[in-house]
C-alpha positions, 0 to 999 in steps of 0.5 A: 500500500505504501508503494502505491500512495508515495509521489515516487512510488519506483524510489529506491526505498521502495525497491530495496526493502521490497528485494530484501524482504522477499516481496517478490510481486512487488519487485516484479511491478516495481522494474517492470514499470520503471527502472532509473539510477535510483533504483538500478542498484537494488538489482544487484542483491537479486543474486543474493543467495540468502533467503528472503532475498533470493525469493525474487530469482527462484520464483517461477516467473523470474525468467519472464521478468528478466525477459520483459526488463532486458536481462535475457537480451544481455546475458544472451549477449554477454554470458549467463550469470552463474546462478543461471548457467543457461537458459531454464527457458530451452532446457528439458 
């Protein structure tokens, strides 16, 4: 609710405390809508391997996500992350 009611609902201090605490549909809205520099580090802790923080990453919608804010697009070009080795979307 307090994301929806702040003059700018994609701040940082939103976006961090929402990865942090496993809030993973929030997270989701939040970058899909809109990413800035305020909130561009708050991507980083994604890769996090600590519960609640690795909520994000493990959810079965991730790879979509990733897809609609151009991570898919980068890794294809530059090399997956080492938490994702290859594309989950292609393997069998």
């Amino acid at each position: 609710m307090l994301q929806e009611t702040l003059l700018e609902p994609y701040d940082h201090s939103v976006a961090w405390p929402a990865i942090w605490m496993g809030h993973t549909d929030l997270v989701m809205k939040i970058y899909r809508e809109r990413i800035h520099p305020g909130n561009m580090a708050g991507l980083m802790h994604l890769w996090a391997d600590i519960e609640p923080m690795n909520r994000t990453i493990i959810h079965p919608d991730f790879m979509a996500f990733a897809e609609d804010i151009g991570m898919v697009e980068a890794w294809e070009k530059y090399g997956w992350p080492d938490m994702i080795p290859s594309d989950p979307r292609t393997t069998s």
